[in-house]
C-alpha positions as CSV (number, residue, x, y, z in Angstrom):
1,X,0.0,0.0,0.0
2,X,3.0,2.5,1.0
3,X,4.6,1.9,-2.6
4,X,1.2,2.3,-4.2
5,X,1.0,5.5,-2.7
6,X,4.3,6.9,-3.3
7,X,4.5,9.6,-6.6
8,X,8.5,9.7,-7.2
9,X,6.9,12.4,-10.7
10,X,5.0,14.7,-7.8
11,X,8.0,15.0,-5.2
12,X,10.7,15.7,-8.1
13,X,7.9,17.9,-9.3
14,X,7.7,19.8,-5.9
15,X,11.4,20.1,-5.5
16,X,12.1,21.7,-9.1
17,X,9.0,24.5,-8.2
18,X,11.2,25.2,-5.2
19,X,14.8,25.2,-6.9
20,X,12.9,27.7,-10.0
21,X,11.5,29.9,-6.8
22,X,15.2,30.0,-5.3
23,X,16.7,30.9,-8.3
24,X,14.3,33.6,-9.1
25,X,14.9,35.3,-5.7
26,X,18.8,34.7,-6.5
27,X,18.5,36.5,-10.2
28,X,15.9,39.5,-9.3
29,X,16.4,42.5,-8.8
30,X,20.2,41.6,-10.6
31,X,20.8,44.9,-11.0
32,X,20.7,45.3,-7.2
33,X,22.1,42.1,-5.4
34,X,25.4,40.7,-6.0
35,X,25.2,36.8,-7.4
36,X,28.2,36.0,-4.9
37,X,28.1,34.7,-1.5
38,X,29.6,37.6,1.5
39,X,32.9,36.6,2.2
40,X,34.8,36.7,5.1
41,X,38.3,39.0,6.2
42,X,40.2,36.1,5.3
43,X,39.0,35.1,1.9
44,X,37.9,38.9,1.1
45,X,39.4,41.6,3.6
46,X,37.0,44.1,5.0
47,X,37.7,47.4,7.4
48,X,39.4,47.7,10.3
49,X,38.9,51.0,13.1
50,X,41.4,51.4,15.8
51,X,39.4,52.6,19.2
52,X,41.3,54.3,21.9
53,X,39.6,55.9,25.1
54,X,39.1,59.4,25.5
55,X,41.2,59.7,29.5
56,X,40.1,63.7,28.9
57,X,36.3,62.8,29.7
58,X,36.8,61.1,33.5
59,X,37.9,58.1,34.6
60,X,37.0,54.6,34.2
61,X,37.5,51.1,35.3
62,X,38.4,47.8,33.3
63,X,35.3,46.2,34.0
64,X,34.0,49.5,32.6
65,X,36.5,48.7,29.0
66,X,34.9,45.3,29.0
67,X,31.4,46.3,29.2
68,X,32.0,48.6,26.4
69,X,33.6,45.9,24.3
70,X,30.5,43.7,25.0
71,X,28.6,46.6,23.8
72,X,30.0,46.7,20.9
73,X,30.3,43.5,19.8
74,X,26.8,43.0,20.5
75,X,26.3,46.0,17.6
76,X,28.7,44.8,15.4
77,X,26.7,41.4,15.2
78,X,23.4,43.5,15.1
79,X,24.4,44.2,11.6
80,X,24.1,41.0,10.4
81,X,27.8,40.3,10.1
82,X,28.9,37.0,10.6
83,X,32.8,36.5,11.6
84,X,33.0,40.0,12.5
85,X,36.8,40.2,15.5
86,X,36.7,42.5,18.1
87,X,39.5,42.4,20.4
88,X,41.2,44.4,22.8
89,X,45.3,45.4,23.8
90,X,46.8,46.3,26.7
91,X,44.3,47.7,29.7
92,X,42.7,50.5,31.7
93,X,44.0,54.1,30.1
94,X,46.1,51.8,27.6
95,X,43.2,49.5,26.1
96,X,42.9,49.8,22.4
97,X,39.6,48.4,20.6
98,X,40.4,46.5,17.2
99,X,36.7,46.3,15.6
100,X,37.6,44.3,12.1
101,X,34.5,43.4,9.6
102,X,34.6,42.1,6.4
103,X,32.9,44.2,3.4
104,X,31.3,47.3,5.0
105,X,30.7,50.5,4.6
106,X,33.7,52.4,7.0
107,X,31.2,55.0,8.0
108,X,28.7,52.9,8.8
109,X,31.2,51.1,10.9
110,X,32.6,54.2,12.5
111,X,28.9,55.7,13.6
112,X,28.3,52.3,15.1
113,X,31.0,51.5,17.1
114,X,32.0,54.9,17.8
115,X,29.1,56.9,19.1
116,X,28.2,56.6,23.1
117,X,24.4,56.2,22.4
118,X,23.4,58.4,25.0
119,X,19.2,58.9,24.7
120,X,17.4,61.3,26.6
121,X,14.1,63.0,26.3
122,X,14.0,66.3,27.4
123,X,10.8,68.6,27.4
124,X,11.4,71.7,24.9
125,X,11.5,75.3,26.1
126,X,12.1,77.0,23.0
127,X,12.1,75.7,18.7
128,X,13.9,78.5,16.3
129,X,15.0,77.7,12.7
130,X,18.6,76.6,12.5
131,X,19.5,79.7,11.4
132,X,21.4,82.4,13.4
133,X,20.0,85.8,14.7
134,X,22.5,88.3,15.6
135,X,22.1,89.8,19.2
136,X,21.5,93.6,19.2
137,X,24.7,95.3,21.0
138,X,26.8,92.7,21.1
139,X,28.5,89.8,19.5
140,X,27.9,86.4,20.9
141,X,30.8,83.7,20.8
142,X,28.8,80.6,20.6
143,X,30.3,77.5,22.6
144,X,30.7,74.3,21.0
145,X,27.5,71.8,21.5
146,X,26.5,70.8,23.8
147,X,26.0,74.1,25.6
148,X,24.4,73.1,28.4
149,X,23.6,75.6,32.5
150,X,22.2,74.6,35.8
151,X,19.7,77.3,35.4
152,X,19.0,79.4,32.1
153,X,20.2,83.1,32.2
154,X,20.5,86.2,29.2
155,X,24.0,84.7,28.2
156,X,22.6,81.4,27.9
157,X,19.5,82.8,26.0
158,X,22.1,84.7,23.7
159,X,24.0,81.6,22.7
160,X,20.4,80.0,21.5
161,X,19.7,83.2,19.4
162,X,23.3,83.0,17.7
163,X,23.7,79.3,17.4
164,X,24.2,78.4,13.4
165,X,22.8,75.1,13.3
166,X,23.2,74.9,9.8
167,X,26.8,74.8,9.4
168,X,27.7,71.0,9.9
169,X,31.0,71.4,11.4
170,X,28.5,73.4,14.4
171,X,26.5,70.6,14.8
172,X,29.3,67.9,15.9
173,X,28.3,67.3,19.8
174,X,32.0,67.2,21.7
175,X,31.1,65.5,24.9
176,X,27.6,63.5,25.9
177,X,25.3,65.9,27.6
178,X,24.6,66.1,30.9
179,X,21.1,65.3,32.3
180,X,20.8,67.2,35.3
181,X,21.6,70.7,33.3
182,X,19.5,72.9,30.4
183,X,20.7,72.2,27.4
184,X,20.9,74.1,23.9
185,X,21.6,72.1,20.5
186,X,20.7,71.1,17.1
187,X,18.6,68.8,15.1
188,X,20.6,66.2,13.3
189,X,19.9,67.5,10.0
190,X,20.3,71.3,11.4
191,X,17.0,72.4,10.2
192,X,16.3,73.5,14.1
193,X,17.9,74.5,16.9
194,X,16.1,74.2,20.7
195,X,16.8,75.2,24.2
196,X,15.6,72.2,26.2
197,X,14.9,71.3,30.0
198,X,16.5,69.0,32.3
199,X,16.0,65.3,31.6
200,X,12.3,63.4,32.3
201,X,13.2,60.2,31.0
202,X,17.0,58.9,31.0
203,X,17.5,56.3,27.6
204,X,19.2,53.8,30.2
205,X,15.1,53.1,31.2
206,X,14.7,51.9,27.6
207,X,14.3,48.0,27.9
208,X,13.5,47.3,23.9
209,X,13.9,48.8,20.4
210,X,13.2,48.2,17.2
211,X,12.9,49.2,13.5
212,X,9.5,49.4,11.8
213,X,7.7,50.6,9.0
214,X,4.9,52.7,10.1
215,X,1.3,50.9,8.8
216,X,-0.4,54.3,8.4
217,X,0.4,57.1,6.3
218,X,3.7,57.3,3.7
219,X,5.4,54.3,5.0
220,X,8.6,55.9,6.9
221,X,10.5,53.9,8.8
222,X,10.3,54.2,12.8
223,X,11.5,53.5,15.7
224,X,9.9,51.6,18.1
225,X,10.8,51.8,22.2
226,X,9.3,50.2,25.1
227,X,10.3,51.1,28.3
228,X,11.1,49.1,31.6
229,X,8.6,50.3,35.1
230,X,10.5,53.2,35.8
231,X,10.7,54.3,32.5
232,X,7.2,54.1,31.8
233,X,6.3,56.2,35.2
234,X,8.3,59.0,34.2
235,X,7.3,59.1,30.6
236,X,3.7,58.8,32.0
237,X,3.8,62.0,34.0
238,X,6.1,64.3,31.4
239,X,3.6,63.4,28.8
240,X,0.9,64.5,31.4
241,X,2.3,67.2,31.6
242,X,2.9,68.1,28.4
243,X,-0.8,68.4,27.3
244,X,-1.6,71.1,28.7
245,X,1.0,73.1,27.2
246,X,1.3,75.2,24.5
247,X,3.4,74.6,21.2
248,X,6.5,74.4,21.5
249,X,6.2,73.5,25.3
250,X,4.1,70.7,24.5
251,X,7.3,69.2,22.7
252,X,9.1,66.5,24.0
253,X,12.8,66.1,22.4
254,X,14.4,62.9,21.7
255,X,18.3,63.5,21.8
256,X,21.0,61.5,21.1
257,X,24.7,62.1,21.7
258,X,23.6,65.6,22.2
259,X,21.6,66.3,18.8
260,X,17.6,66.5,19.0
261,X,16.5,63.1,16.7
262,X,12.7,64.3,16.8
263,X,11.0,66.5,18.8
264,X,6.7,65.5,18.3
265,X,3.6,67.3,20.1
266,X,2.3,65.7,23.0
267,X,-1.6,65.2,22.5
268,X,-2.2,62.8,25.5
269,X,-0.9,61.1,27.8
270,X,1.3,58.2,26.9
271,X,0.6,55.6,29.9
272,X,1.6,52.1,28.1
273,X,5.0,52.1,28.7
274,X,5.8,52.8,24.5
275,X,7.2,55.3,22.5
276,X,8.1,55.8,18.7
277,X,11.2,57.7,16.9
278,X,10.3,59.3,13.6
279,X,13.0,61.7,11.7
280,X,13.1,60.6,8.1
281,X,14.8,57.4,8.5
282,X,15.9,54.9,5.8
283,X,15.7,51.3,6.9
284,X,19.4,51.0,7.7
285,X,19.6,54.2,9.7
286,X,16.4,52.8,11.9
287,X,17.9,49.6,12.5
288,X,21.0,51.2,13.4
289,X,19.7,53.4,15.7
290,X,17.4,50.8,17.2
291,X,20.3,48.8,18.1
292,X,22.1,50.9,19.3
293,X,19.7,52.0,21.9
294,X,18.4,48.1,22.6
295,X,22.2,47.5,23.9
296,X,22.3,50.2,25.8
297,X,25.1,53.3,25.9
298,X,29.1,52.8,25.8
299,X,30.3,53.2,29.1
300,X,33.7,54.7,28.2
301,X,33.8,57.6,25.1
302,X,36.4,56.1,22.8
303,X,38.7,58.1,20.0
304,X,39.1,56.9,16.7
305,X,42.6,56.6,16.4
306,X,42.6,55.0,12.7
307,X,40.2,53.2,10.0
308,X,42.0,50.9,7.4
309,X,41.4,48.3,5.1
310,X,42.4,44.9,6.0
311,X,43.7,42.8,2.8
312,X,42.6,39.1,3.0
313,X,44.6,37.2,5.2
314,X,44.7,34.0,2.9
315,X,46.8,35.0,0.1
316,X,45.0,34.8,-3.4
317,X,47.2,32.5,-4.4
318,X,46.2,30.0,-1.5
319,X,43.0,30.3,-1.9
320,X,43.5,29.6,-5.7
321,X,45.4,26.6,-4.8
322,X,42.6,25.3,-2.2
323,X,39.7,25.9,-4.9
324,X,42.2,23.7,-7.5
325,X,42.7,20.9,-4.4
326,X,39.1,20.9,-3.7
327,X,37.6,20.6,-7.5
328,X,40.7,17.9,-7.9
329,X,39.1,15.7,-4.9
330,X,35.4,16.2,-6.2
331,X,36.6,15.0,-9.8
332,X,38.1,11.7,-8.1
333,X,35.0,11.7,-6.4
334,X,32.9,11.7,-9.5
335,X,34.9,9.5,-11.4
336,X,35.3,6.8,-8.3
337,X,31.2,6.5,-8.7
338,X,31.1,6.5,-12.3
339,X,33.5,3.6,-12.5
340,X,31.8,1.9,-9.3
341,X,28.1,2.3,-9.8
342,X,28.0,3.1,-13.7
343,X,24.9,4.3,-14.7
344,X,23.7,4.6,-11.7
345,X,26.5,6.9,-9.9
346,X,25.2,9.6,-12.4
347,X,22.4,9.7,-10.1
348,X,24.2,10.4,-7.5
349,X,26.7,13.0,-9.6
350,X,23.2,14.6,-10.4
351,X,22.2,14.4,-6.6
352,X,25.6,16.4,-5.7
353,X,24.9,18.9,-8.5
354,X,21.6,19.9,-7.3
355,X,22.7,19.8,-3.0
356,X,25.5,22.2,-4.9
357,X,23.2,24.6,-6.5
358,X,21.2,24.5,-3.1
359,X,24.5,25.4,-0.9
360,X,25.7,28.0,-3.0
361,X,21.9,29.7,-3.3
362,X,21.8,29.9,0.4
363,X,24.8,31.0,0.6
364,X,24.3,34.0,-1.0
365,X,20.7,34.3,0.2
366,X,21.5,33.9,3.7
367,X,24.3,36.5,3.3
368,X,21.7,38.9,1.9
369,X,19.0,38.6,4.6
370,X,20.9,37.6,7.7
371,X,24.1,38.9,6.7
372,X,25.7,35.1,6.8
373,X,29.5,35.6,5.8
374,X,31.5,32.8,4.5
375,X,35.1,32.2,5.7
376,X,37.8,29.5,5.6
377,X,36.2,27.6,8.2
378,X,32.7,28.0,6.6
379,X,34.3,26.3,3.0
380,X,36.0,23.4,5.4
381,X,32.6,22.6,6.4
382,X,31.1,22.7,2.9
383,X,34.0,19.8,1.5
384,X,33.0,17.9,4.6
385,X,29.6,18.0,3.7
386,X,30.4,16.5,0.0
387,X,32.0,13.5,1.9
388,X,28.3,13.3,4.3
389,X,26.0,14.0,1.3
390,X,28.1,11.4,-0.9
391,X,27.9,8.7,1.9
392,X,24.2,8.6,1.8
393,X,23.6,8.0,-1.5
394,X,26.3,5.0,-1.3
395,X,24.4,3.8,1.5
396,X,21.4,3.8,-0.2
397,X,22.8,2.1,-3.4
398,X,24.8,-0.7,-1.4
399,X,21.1,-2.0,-0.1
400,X,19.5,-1.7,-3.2
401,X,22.6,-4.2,-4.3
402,X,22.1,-5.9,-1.0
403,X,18.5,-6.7,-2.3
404,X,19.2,-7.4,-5.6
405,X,21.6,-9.8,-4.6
406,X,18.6,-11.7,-2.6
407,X,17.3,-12.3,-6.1
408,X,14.6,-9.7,-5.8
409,X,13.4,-7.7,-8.8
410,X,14.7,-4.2,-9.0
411,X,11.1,-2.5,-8.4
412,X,11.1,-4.4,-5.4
413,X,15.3,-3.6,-4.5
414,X,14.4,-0.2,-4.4
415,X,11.3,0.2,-2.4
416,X,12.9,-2.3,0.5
417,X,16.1,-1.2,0.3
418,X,15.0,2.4,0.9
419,X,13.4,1.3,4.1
420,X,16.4,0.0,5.1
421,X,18.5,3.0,4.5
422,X,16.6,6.0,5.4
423,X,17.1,4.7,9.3
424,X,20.9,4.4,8.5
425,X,21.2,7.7,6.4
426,X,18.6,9.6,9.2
427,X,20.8,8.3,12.3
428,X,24.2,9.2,10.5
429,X,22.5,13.0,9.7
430,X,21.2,13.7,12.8
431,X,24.9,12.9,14.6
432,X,26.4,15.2,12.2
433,X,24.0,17.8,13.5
434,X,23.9,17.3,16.7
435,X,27.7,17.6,16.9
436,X,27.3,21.0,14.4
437,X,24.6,22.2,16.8
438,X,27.0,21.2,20.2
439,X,29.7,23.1,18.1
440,X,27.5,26.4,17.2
441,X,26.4,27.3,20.6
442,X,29.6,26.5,23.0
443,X,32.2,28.3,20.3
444,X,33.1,31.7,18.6
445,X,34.1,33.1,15.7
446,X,35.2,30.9,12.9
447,X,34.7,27.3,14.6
448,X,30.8,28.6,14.6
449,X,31.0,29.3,10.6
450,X,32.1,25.8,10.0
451,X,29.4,24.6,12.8
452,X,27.1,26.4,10.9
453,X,27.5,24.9,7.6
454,X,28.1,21.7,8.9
455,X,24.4,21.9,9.7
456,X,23.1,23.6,6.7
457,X,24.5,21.6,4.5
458,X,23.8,18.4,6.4
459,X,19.7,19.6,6.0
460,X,20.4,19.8,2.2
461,X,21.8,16.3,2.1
462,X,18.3,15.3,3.9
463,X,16.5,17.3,1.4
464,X,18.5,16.3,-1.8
465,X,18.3,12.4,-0.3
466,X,14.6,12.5,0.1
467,X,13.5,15.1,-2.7
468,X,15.9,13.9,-5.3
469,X,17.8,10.6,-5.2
470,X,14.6,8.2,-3.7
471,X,12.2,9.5,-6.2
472,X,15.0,9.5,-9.5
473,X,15.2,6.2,-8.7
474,X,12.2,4.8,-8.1
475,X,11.5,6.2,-11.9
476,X,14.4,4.8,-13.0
477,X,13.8,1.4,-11.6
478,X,10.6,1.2,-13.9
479,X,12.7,1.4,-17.3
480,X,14.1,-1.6,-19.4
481,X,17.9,-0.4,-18.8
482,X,17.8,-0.6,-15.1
483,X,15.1,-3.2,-14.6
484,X,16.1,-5.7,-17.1
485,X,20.2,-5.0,-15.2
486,X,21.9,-3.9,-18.4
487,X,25.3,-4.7,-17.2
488,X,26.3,-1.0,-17.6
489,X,23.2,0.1,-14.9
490,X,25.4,-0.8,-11.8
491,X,23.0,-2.9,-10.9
492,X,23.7,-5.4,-13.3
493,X,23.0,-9.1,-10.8
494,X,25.5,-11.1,-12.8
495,X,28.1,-8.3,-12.0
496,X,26.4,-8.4,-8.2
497,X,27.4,-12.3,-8.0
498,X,24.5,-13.8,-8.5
499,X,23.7,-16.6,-10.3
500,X,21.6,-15.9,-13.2
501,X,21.1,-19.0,-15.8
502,X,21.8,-17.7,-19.8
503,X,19.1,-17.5,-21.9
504,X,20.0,-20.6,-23.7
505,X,20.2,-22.7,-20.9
506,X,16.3,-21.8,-19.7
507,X,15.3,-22.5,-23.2
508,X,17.1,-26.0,-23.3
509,X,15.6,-26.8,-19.6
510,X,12.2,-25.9,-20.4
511,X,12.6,-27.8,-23.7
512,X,14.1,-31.3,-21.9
513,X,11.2,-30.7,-19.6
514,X,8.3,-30.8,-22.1
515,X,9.8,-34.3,-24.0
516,X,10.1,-35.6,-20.4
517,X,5.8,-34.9,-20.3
């Protein structure tokens, strides 16, 4: 009844819809996505920035250095980038952060690793233009941002009037701003200046964050914050607050290392605890942002003491030589089945070419949507996977063999002998991923890229082995070369041992049989 049921034509039918549908996402847009997998600092080089802590802005501990290396390590991976190295040298004043990715942009790098990620709300006072007004009967030397008073006076009022916020070397913050005081800066883009109050809400009460695209409206991407209990008090009561204010004192401005993000109206109180960050974002600066502030602030204010480009690490002429060693052993491969199996080793040569195109698709697909990044260690696990993948089809050909041996019919060979394999090929798969999974989650860095294809491609060997290989043969099984054991099938009984009478000699017993009647 099982065989009756199967339909070798519908599951090959099923995988090809999914190999076309693969493809397709590969190919489009083409003009837009790169056809190659993201490679790692070894195999492709990447950026490198030098961070140094800034003594000038207080004092700090090691434990404080490691915290901040934590930090950023925990950004650096929120960018998707596998294999990324962040290490440290020497300690205290003398620690120097090495942050080293492969293939990205340097300023993207630099605003990530290097900003302190300071987030404060702060209730406006006062919204101007970002341009400057001169101050009747007197010039006004404006202070470098933040500019920031325990308790506003006329000075302070001056420096807001005369404060070009439209000049971008003006709006570089020099130091995080501190809470407790007034404060006077920019917008990010300088279209505004404000003179803010004292902190409500302190960022370090933010508990989530993420990246959205607003449902309503245009579509501009936002920033979405939930807040932990004291967080969501205080928010509670500024925005309470706020209502009954008139604009622009019914403002409440987000700022970040010292520049205003967004400053919206208050129209009720918020009460749940959330709160949303709009300021003409593009979907990488939201998701940068959001990350920043869902890991919290940098400790320590680091320097950048330098940003260079790291060559690949394995020479190109290694690398050229490995790809040569590696297509060498998968020839001897091929050619070991061909001259072992015949005929039916192109099955399996078939079933390698498709678990190829399958690993190389997610490669690159994987490196497009999770930012998977393939290294040394990542291609070890790949030629270890030929040697897995390739072991399951010979174990599923040796007990068709096994059967045919028994004198069963091929038909027959196949069905049992599949029954007998798929324990031996499932028990054999499921080591190899429990010792990739073992691997993954108790290592770093590269030994977690080879754990990590180990497992990947050990699921396409299922896939291939299930999808692929059963059903080809079940369809080949049916046709006069392989069921009538052509002696160039591979499954040829006579070349199996077994003792098949010639054709003459049947027709000369069943001849002697009928005179003996």
């Amino acid at each position: 009844m099982a065989s009756s049921a199967y339909r070798p034509s519908r599951t090959l039918g099923i995988l090809a819809a999914v190999l076309l549908a693969l493809a397709a996402w590969l190919l489009w847009p083409l003009a837009n996505e790169s056809l190659t997998p993201n490679l790692g600092l070894d195999l492709r080089g990447g950026t490198s920035v030098t961070l140094k802590p800034n003594v000038a802005q207080g004092s700090f501990t090691q434990d404080q250095i490691d915290q901040a290396v934590q930090i950023i390590r925990q950004r650096v991976n929120s960018l998707g980038v596998a294999e990324a190295e962040v290490t440290t040298q020497g300690n205290g004043a003398n620690s120097i952060v090495v942050v080293s990715i492969p293939g990205v942009n340097q300023k993207r790098i630099v605003d990530l690793v290097g900003q302190t990620a300071q987030l404060n709300f702060r209730p406006v006072i006062e919204e101007a233009a970002g341009t400057p007004t001169k101050v009747k009967g007197k010039t006004v030397k404006v202070k470098p941002l933040p500019i920031q008073t325990s308790s506003p006076s006329a000075a302070f009022q001056a420096q807001f009037v005369a404060l070009d916020c439209t000049n971008p070397k003006t709006r570089v913050s020099t130091k995080p701003d501190d809470p407790n005081q007034y404060l006077i800066t920019c917008s990010q883009q300088g279209e505004a200046k404000y003179l803010l109050s004292k902190t409500a809400v302190k960022g370090e009460n933010i508990s989530d964050a993420s990246a959205t695209l607003r449902q309503q409206g245009v579509g501009e991407w936002i920033v979405n914050l939930s807040f932990d209990g004291t967080g969501t008090k205080q928010f509670a009561e500024t925005t309470q607050s706020l209502t009954s204010q008139k604009a622009p004192q019914n403002q409440f401005a987000i700022v970040l290392d010292g520049l205003v993000v967004s400053a919206p109206s208050v129209n009720e109180a918020i009460t749940g605890g959330r709160a949303e960050i709009s300021g003409k974002f593009t979907q990488q600066s939201a998701t940068d942002l959001a990350n920043v502030l869902k890991f919290g602030a940098l400790p320590v204010a680091f320097d950048i003491q330098s940003i260079d480009s790291v060559s690949a690490t394995l020479g190109q002429d290694q690398l050229k030589a490995g790809l040569i060693a590696g297509g060498l052993g998968l020839l001897l491969v091929v050619v070991y089945l061909l001259l072992y199996y015949r005929a039916l080793g192109l099955v399996a040569v078939a079933s390698l070419a498709v678990a190829g195109f399958l690993t190389y698709t997610l490669f690159v697909l994987l490196g497009r949507t999770i930012g998977f990044t393939l290294t040394l260690a990542g291609v070890a696990g790949a030629i270890v996977a030929i040697g897995i993948t390739a072991d399951s089809f010979i174990v599923y050909f040796e007990r068709i063999r096994d059967e045919v041996r028994d004198r069963k019919s091929l038909r027959v060979a196949v069905e049992s002998g599949w029954l007998r394999a798929r324990r031996t090929i499932l028990a054999a798969d499921f080591v190899s991923l429990l010792a990739a999974g073992v691997l993954y989650f108790v290592s770093v860095g590269n030994v977690r890229g080879f754990a990590f294809v180990l497992g990947l491609t050990t699921i396409i060997d299922i896939v291939v082995v299930f999808t692929f290989t059963r059903p080809l043969i079940a369809i080949l099984a049916n046709r006069p070369f392989f069921a009538q054991g052509n002696s160039l099938s591979g499954v040829d009984p006579r070349r199996l041992g077994v003792d098949v009478p010639e054709p003459a000699q049947t027709q000369a017993a069943v001849t002697a049989s009928s005179e003996e009647v």
